[in-house]
PDBQT receptor file of N, H, CA, C and O in Angstrom, charges set to zero:
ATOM      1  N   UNK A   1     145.808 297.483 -34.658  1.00  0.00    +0.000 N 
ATOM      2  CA  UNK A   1     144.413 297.262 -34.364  1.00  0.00    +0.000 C 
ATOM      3  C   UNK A   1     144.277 296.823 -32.906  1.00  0.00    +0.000 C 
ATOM      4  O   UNK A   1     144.963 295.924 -32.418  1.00  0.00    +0.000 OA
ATOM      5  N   UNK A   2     143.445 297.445 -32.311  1.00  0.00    +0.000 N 
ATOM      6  H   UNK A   2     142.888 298.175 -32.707  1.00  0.00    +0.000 HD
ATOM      7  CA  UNK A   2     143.213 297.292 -30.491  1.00  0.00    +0.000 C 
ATOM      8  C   UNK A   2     142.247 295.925 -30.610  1.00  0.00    +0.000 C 
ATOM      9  O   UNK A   2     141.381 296.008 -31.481  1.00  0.00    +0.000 OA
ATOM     10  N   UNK A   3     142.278 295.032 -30.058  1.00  0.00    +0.000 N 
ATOM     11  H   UNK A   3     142.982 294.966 -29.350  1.00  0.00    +0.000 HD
ATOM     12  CA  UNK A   3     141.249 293.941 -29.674  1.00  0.00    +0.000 C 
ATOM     13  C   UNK A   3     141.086 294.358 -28.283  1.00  0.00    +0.000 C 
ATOM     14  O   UNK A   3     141.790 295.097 -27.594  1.00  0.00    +0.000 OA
ATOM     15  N   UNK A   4     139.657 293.521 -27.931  1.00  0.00    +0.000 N 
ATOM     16  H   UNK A   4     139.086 292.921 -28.490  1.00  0.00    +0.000 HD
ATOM     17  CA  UNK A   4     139.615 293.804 -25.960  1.00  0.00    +0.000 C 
ATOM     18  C   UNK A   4     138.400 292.625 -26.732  1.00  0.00    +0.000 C 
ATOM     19  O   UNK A   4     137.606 292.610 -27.673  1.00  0.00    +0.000 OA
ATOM     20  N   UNK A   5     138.968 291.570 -25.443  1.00  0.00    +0.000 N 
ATOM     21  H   UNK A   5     139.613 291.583 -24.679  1.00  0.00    +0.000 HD
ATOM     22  CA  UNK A   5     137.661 290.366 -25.173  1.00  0.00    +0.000 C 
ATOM     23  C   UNK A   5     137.195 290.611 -23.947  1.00  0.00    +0.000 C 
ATOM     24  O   UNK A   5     137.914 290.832 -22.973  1.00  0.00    +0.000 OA
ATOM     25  N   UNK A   6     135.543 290.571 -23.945  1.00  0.00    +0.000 N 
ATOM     26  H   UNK A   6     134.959 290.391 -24.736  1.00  0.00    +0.000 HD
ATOM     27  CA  UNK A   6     135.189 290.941 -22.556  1.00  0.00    +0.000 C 
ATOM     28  C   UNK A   6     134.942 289.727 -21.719  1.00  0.00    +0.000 C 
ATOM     29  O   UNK A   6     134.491 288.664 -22.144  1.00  0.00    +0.000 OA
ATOM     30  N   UNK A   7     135.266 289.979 -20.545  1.00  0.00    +0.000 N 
ATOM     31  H   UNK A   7     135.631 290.843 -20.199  1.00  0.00    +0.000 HD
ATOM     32  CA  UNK A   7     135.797 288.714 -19.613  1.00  0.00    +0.000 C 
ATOM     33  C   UNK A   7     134.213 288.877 -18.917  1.00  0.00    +0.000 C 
ATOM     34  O   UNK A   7     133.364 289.764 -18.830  1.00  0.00    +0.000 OA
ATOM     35  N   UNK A   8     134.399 287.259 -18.429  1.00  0.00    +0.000 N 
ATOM     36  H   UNK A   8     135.088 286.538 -18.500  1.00  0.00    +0.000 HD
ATOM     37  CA  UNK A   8     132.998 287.027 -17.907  1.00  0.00    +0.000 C 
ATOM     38  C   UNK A   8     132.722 287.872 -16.570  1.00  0.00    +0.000 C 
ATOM     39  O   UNK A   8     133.434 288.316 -15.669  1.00  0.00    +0.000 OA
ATOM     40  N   UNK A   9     131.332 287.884 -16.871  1.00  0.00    +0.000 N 
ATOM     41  H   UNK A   9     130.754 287.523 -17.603  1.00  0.00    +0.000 HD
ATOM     42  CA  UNK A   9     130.676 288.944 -15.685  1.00  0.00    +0.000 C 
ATOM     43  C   UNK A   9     131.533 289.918 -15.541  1.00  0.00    +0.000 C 
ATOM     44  O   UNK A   9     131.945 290.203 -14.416  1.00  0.00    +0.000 OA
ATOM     45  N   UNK A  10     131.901 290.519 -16.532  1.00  0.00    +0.000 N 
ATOM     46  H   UNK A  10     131.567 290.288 -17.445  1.00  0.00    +0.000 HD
ATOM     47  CA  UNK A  10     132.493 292.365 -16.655  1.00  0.00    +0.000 C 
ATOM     48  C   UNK A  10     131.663 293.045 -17.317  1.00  0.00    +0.000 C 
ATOM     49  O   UNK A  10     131.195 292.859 -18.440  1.00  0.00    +0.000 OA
ATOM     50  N   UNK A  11     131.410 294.285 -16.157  1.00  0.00    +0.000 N 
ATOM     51  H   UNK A  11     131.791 294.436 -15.244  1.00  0.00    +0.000 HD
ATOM     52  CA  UNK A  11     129.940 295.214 -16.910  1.00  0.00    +0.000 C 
ATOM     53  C   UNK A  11     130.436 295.821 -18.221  1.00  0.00    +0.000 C 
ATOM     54  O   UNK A  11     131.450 295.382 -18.764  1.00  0.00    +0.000 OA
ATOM     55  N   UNK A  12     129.912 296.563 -18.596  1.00  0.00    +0.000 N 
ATOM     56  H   UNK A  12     129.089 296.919 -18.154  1.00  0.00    +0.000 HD
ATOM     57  CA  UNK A  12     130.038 297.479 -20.114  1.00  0.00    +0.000 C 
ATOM     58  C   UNK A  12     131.066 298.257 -19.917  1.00  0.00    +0.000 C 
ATOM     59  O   UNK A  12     132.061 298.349 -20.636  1.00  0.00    +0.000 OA
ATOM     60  N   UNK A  13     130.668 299.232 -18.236  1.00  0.00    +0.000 N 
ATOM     61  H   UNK A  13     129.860 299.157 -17.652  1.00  0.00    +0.000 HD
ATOM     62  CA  UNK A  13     131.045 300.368 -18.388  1.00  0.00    +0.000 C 
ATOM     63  C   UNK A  13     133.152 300.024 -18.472  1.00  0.00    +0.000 C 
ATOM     64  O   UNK A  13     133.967 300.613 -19.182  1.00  0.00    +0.000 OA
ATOM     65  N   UNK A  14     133.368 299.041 -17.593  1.00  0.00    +0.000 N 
ATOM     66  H   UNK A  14     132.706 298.562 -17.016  1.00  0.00    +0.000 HD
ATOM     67  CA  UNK A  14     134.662 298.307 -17.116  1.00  0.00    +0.000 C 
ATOM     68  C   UNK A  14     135.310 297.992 -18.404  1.00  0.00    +0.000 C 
ATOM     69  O   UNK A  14     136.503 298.246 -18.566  1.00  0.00    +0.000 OA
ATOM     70  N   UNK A  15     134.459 297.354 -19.499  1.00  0.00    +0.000 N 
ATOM     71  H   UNK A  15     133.490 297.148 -19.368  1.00  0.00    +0.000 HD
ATOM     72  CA  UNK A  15     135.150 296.743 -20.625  1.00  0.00    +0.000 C 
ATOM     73  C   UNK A  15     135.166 298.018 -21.650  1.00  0.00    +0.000 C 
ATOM     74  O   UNK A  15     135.798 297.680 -22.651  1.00  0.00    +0.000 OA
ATOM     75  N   UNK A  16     134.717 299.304 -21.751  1.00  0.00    +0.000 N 
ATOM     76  H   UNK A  16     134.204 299.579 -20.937  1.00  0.00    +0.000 HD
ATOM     77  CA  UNK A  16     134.475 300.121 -22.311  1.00  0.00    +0.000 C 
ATOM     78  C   UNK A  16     136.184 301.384 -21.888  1.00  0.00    +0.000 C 
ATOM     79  O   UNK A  16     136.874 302.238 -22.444  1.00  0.00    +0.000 OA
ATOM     80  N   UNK A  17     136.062 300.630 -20.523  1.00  0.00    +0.000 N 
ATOM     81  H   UNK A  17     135.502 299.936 -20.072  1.00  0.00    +0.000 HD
ATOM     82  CA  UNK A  17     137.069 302.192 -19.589  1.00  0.00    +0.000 C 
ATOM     83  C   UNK A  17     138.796 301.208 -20.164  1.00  0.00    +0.000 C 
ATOM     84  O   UNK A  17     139.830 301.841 -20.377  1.00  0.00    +0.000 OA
ATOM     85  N   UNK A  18     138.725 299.908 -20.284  1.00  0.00    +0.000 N 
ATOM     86  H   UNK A  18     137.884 299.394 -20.111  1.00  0.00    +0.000 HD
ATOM     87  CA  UNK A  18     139.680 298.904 -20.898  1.00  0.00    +0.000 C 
ATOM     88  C   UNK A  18     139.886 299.375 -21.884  1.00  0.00    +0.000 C 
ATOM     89  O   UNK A  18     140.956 299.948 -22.094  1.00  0.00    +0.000 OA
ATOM     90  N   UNK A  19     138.925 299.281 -22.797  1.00  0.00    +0.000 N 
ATOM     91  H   UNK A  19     138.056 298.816 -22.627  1.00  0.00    +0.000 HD
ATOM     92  CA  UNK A  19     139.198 299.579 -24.292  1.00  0.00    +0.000 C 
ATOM     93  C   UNK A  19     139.874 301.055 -24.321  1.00  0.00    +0.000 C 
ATOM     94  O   UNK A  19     141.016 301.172 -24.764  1.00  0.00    +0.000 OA
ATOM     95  N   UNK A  20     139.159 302.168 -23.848  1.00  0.00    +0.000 N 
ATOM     96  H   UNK A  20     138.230 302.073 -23.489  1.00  0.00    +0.000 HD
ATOM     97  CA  UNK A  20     140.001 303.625 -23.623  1.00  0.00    +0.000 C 
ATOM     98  C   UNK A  20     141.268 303.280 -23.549  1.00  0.00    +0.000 C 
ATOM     99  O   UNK A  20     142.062 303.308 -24.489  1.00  0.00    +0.000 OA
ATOM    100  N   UNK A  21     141.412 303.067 -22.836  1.00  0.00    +0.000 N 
ATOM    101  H   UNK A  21     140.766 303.044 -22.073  1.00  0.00    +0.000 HD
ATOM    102  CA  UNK A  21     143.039 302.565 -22.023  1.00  0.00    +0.000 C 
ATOM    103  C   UNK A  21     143.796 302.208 -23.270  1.00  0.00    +0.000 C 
ATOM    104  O   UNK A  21     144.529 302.993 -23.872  1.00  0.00    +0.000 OA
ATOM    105  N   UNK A  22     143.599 301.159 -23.556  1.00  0.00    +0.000 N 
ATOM    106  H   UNK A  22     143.004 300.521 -23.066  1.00  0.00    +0.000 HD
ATOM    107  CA  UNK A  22     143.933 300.272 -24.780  1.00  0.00    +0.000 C 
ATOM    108  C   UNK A  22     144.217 301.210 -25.698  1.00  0.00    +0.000 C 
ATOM    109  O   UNK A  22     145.439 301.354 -25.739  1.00  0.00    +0.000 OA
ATOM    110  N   UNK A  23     143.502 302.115 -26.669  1.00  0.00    +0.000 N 
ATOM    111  H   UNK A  23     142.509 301.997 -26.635  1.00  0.00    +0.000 HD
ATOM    112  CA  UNK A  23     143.413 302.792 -27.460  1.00  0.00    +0.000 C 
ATOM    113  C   UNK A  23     144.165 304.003 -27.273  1.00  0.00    +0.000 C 
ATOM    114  O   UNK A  23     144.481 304.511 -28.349  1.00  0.00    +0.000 OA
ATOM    115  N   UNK A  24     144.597 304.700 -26.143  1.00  0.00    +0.000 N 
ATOM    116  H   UNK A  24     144.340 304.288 -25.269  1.00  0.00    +0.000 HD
ATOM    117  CA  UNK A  24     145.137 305.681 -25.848  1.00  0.00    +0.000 C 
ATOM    118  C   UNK A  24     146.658 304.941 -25.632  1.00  0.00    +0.000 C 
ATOM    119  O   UNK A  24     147.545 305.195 -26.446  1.00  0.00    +0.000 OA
ATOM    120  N   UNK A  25     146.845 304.267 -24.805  1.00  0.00    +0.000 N 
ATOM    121  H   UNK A  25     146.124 304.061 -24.144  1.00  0.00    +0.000 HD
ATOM    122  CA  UNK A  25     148.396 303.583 -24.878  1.00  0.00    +0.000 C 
ATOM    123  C   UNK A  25     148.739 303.159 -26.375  1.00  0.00    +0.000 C 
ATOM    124  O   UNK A  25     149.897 303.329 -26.756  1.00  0.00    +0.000 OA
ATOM    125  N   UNK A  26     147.550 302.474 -27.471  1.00  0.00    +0.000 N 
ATOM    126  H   UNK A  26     146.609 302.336 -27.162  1.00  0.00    +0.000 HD
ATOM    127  CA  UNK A  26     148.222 302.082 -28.595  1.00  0.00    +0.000 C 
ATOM    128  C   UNK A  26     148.868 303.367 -30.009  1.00  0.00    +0.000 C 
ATOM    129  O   UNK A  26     149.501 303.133 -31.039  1.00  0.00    +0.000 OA
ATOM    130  N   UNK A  27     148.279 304.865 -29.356  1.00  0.00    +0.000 N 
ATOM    131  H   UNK A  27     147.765 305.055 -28.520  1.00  0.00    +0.000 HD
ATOM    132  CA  UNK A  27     148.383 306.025 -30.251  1.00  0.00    +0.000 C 
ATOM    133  C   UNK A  27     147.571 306.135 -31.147  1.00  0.00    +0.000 C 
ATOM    134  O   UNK A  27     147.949 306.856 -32.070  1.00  0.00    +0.000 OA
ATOM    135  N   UNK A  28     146.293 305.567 -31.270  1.00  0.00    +0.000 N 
ATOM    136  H   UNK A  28     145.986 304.981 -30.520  1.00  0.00    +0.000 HD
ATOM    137  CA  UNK A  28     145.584 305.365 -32.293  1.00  0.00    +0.000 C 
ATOM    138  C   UNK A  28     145.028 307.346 -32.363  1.00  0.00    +0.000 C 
ATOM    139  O   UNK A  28     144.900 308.071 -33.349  1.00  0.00    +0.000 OA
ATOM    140  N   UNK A  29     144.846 307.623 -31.030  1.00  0.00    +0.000 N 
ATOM    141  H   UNK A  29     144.951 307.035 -30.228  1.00  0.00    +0.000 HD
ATOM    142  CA  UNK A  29     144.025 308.995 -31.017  1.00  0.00    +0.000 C 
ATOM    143  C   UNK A  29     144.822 309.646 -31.615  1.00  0.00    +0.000 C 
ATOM    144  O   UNK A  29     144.503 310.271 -32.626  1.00  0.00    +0.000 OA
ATOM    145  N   UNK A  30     146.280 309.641 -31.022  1.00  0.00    +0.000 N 
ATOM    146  H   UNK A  30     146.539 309.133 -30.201  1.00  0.00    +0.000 HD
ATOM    147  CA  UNK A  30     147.044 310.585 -31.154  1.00  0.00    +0.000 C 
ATOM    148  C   UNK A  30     146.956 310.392 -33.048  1.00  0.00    +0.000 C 
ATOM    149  O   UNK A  30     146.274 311.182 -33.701  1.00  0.00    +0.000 OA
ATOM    150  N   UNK A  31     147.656 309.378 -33.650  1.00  0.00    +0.000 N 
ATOM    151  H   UNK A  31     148.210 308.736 -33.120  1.00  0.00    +0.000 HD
ATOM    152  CA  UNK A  31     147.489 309.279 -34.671  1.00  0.00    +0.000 C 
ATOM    153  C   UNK A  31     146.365 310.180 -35.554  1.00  0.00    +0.000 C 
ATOM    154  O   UNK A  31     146.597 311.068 -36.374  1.00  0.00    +0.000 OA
ATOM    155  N   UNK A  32     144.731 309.505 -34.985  1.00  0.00    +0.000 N 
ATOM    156  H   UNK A  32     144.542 308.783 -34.319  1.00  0.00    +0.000 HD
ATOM    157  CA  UNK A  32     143.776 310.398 -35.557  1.00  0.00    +0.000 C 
ATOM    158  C   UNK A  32     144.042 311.987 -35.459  1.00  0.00    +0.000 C 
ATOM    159  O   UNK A  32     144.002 312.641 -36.501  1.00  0.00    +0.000 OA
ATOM    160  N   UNK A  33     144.236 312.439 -34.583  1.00  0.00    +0.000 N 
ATOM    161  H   UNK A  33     144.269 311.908 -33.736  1.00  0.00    +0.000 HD
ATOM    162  CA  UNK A  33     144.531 313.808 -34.553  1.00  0.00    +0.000 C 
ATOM    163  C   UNK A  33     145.108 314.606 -35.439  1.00  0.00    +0.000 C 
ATOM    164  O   UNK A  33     144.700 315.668 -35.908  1.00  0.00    +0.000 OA
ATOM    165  N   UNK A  34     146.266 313.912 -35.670  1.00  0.00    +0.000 N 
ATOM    166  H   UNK A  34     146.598 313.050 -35.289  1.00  0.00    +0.000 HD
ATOM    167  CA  UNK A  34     147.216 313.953 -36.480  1.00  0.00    +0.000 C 
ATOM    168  C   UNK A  34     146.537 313.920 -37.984  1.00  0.00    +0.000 C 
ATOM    169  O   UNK A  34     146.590 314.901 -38.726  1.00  0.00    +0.000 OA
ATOM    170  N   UNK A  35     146.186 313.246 -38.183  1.00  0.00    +0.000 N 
ATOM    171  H   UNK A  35     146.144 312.449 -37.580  1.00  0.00    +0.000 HD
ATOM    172  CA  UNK A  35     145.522 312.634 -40.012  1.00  0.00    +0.000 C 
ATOM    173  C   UNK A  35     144.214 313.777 -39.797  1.00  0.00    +0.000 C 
ATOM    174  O   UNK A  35     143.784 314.058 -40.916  1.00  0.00    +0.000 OA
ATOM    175  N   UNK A  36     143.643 314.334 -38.978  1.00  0.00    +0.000 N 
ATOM    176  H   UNK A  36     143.992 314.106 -38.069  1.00  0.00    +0.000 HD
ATOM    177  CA  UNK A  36     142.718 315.119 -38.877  1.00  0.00    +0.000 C 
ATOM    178  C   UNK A  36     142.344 315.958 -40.326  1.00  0.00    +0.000 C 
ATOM    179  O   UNK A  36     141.378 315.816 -41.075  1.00  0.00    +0.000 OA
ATOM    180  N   UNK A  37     143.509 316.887 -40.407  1.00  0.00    +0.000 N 
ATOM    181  H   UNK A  37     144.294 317.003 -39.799  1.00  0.00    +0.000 HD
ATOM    182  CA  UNK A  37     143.413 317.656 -41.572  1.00  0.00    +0.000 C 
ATOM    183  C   UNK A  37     144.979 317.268 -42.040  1.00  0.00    +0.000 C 
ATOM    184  O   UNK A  37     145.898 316.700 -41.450  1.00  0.00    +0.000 OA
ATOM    185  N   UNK A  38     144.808 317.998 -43.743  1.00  0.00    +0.000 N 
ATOM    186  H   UNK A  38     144.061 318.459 -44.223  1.00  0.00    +0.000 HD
ATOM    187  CA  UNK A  38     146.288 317.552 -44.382  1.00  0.00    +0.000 C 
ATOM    188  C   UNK A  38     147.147 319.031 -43.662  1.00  0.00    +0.000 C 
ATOM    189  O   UNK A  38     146.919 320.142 -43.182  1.00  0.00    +0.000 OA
ATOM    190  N   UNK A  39     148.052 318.257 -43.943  1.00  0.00    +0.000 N 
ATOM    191  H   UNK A  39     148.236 317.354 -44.333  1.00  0.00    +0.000 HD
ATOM    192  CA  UNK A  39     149.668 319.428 -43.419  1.00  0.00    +0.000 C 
ATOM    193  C   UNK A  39     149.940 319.131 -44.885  1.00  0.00    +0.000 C 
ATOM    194  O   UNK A  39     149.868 318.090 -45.538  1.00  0.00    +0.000 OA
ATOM    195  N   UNK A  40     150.254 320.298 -45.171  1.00  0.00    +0.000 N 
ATOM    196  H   UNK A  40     150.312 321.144 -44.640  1.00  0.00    +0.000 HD
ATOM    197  CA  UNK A  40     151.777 320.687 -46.518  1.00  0.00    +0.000 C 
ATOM    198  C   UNK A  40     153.273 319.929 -45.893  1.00  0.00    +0.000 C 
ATOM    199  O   UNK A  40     153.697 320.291 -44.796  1.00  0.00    +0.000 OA
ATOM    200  N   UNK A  41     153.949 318.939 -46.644  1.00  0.00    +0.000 N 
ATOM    201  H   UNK A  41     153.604 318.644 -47.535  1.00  0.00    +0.000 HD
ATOM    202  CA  UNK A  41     155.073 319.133 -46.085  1.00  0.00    +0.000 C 
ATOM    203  C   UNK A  41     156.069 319.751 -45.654  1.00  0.00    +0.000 C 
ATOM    204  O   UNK A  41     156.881 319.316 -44.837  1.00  0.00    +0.000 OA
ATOM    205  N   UNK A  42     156.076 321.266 -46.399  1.00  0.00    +0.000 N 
ATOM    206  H   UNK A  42     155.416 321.619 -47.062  1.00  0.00    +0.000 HD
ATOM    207  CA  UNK A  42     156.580 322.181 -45.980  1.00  0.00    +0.000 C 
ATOM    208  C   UNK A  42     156.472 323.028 -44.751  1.00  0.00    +0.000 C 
ATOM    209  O   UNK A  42     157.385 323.736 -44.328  1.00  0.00    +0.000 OA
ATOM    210  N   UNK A  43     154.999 322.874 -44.077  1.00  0.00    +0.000 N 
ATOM    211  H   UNK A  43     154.257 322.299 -44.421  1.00  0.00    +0.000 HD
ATOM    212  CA  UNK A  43     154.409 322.962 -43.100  1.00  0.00    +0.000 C 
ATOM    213  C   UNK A  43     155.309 322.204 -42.055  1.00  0.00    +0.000 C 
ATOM    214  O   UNK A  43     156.087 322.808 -41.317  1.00  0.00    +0.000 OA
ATOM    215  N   UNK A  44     155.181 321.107 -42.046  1.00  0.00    +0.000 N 
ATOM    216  H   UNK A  44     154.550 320.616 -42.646  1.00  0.00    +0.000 HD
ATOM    217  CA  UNK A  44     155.691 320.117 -40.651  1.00  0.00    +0.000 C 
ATOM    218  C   UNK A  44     157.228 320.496 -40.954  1.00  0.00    +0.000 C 
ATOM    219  O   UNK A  44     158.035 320.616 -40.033  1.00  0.00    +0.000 OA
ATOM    220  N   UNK A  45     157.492 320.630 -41.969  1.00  0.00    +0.000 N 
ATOM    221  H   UNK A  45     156.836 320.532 -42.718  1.00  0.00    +0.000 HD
ATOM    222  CA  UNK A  45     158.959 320.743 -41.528  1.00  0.00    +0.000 C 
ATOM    223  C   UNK A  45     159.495 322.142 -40.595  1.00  0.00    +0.000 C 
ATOM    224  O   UNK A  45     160.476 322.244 -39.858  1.00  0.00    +0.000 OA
ATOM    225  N   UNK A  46     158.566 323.025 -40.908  1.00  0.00    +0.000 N 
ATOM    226  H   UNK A  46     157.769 322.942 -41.507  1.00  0.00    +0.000 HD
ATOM    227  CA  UNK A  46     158.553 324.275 -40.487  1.00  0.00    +0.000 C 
ATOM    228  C   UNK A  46     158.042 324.386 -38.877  1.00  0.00    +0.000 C 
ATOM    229  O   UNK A  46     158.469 325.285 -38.153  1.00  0.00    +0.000 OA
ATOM    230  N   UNK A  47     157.373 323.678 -38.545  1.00  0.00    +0.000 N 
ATOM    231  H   UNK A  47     157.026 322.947 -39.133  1.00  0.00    +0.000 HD
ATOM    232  CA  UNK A  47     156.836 323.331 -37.183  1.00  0.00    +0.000 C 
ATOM    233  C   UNK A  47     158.310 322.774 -36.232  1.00  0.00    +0.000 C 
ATOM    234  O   UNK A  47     158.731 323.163 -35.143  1.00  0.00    +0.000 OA
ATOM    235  N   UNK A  48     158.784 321.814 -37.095  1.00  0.00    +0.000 N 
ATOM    236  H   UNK A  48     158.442 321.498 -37.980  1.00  0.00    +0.000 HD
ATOM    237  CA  UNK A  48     159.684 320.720 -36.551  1.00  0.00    +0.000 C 
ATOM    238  C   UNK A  48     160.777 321.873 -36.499  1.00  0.00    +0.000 C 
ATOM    239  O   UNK A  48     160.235 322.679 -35.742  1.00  0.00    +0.000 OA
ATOM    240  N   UNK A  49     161.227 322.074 -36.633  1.00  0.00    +0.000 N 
ATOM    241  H   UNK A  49     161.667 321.420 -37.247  1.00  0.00    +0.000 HD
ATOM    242  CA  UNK A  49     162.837 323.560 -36.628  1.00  0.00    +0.000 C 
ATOM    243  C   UNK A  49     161.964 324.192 -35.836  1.00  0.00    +0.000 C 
ATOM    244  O   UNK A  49     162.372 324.118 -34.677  1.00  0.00    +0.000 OA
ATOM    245  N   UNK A  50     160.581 324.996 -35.940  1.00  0.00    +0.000 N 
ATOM    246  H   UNK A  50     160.250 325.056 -36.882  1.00  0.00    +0.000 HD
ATOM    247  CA  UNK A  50     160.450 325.954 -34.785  1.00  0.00    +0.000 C 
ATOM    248  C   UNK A  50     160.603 325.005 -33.575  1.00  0.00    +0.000 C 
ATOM    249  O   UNK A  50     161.085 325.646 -32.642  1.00  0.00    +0.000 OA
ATOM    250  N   UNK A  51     160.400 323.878 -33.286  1.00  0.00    +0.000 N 
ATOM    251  H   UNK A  51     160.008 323.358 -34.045  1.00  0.00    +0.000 HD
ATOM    252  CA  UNK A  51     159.869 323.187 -32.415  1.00  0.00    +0.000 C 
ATOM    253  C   UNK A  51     162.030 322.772 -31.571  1.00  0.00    +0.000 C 
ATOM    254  O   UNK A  51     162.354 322.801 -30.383  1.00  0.00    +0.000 OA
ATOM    255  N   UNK A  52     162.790 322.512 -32.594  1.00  0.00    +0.000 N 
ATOM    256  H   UNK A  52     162.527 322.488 -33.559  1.00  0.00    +0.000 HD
ATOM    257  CA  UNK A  52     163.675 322.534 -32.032  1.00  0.00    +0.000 C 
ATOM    258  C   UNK A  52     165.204 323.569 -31.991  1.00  0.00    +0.000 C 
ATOM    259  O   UNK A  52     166.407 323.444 -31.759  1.00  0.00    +0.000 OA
ATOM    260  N   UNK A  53     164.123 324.708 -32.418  1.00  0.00    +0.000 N 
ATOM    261  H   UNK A  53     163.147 324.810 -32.607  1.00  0.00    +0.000 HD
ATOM    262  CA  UNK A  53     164.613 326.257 -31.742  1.00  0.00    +0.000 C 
ATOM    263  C   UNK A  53     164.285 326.519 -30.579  1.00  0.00    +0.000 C 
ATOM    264  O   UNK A  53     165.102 327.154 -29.912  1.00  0.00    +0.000 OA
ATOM    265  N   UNK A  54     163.199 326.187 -30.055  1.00  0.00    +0.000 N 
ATOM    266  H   UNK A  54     162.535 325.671 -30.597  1.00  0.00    +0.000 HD
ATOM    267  CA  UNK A  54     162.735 326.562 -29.284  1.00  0.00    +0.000 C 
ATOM    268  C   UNK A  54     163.445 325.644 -27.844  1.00  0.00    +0.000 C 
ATOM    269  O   UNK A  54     163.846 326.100 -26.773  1.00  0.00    +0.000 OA
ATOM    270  N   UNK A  55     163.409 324.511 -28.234  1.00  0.00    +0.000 N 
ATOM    271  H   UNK A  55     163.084 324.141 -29.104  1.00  0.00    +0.000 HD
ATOM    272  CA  UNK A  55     164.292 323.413 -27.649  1.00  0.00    +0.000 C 
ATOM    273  C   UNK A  55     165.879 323.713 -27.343  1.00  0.00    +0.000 C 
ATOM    274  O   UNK A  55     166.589 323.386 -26.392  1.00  0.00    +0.000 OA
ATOM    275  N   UNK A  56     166.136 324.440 -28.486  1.00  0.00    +0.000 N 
ATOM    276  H   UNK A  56     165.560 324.706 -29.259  1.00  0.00    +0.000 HD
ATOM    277  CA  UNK A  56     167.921 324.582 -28.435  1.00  0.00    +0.000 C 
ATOM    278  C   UNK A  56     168.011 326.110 -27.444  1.00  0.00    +0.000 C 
ATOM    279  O   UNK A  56     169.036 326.676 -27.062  1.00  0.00    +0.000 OA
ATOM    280  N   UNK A  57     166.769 326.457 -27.240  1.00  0.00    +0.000 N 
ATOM    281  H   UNK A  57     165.937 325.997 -27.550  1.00  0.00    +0.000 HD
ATOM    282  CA  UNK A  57     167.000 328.108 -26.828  1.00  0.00    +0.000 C 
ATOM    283  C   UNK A  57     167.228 327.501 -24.792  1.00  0.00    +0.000 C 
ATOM    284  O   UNK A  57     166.752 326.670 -24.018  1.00  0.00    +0.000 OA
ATOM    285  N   UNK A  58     168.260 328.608 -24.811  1.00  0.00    +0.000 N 
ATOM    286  H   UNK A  58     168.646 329.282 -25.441  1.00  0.00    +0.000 HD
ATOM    287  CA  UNK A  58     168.679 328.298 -23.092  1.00  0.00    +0.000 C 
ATOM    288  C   UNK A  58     167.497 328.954 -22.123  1.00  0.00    +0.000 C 
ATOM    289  O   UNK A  58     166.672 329.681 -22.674  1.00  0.00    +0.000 OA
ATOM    290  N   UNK A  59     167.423 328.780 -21.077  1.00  0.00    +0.000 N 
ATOM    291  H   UNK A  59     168.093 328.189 -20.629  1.00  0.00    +0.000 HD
ATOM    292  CA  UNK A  59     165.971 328.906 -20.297  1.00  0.00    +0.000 C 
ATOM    293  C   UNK A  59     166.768 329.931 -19.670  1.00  0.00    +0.000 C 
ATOM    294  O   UNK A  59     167.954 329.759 -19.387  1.00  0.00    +0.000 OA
ATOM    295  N   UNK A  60     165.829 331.503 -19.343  1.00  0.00    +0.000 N 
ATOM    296  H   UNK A  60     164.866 331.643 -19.573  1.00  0.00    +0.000 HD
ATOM    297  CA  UNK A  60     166.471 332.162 -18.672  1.00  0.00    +0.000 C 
ATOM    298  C   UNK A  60     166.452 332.084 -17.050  1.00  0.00    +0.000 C 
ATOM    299  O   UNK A  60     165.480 331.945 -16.307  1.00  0.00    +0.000 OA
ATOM    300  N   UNK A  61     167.614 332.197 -16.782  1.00  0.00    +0.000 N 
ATOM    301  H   UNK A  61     168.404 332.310 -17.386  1.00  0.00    +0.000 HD
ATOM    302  CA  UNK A  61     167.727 332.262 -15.111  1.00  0.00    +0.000 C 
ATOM    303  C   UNK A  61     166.323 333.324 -13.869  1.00  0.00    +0.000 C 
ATOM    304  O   UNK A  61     165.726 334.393 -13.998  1.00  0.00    +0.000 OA
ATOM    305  N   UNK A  62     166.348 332.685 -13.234  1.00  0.00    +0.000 N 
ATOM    306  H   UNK A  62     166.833 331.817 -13.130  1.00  0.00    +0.000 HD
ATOM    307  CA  UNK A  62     165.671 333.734 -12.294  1.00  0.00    +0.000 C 
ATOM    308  C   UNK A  62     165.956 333.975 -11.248  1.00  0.00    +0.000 C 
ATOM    309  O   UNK A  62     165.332 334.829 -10.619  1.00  0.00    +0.000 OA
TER     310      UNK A  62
């Protein structure tokens, strides 16, 4: 859970651009993104192997 106390004489927009900050360093978005819609587990696992095929594959020279 993100807290942000707003410090004296700090405008909105300042304690608002804090909180962003806050919320993006804590993964909360990323998280939401994530929980967005359901995945099949069979799904992510299938992502995760393409994801480190693609990783294990050698980069071609140029």
């Amino acid at each position: 859970m993100v807290k942000l106390i707003v410090r004296d004489r700090e405008s909105i927009q300042e304690a608002v651009r804090r909180f962003r900050k806050l919320v993006e360093r804590s993964g909360i978005k990323k998280e939401m993104r994530r929980r967005e819609y359901y995945e099949k587990p069979s799904e992510v696992k299938r992502r995760a192997r393409l994801r480190a095929e693609r990783r294990a594959r050698p980069r071609p020279v140029r």
